[in-house]
N, C-alpha and C positions, 0 to 999 in steps of 0.2 A: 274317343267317342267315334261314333259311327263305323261299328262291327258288323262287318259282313258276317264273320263267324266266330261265333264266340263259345268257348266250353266252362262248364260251372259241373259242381259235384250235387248230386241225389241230396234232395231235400232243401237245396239252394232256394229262401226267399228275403236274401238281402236286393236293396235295390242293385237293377242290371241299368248303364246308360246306354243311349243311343242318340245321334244326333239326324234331324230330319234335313232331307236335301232337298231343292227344286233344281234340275240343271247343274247340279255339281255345286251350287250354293246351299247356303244357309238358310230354312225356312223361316224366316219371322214369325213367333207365335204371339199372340195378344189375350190380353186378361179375357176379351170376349171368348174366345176357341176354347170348346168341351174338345179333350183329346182324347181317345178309347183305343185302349191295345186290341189288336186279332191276333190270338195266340192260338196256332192248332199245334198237335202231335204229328207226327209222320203219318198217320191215318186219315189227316184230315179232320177227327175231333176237335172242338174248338175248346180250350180251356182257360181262355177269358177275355170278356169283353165290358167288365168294366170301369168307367172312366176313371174312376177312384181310384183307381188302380196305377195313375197315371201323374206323375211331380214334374212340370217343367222346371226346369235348371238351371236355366237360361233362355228366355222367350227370343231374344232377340238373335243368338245362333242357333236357334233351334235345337237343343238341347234335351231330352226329356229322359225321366227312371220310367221301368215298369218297375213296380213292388209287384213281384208275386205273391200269391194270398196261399196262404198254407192248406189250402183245400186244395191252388193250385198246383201240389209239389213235383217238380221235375224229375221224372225216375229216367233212369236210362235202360228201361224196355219197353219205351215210348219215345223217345231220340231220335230221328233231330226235332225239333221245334222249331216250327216257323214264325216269326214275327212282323209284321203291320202295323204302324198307326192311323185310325183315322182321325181326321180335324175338322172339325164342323165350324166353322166362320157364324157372328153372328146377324149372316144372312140365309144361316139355310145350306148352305154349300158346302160338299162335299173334298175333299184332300185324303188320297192316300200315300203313306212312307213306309217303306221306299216304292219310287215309281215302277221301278224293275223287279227284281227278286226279290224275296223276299229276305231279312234278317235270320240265320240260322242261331242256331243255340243248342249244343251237342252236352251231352249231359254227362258224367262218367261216375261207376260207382262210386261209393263213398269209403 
């Protein structure tokens, strides 16, 4: 868990994990937290944002899948993909993962 880069094949919408960090730890998630992926192309495109999209695995290491949606499908003349979570607390508040770069996802044909 927790890929900086990770490479998958054209058409890939089995779930991908990733574990969220605060400071080199483990983010704690709670039943309360809506979590929503920011998924662009190398373009900047964003090809999705939502939460449903989203399985925590482990709330308490911070664990979570994206399931990519087959409308979302990974081609690789659109690679790299970048990846974000955000986590909405249920006060309103905002969290984004990873703090720094972003999660890549490099795509190859199939």
């Amino acid at each position: 868990m927790g890929h900086r880069n990770l490479d998958v094949v054209e058409g890939w919408t089995a779930r991908l994990d990733f574990q969220l960090l605060s400071c080199g730890s483990p983010f704690a998630l709670t039943t309360a937290d809506t979590i929503a992926p920011l998924v662009t192309d190398r373009d900047g495109t964003v090809i999705a944002t939502a939460s449903g999209q989203v399985t925590v695995i482990t709330g308490s290491s911070g664990e979570v899948g994206w399931n990519p949606a087959t409308t979302n499908t990974l081609q690789s003349s659109a690679e790299p993909y970048y990846v974000r979570f955000e986590v909405k607390d249920n006060l309103g508040k905002y969290a984004y993962f990873p703090m720094a770069e972003p999660f890549t996802i490099g795509v190859r044909s199939a």
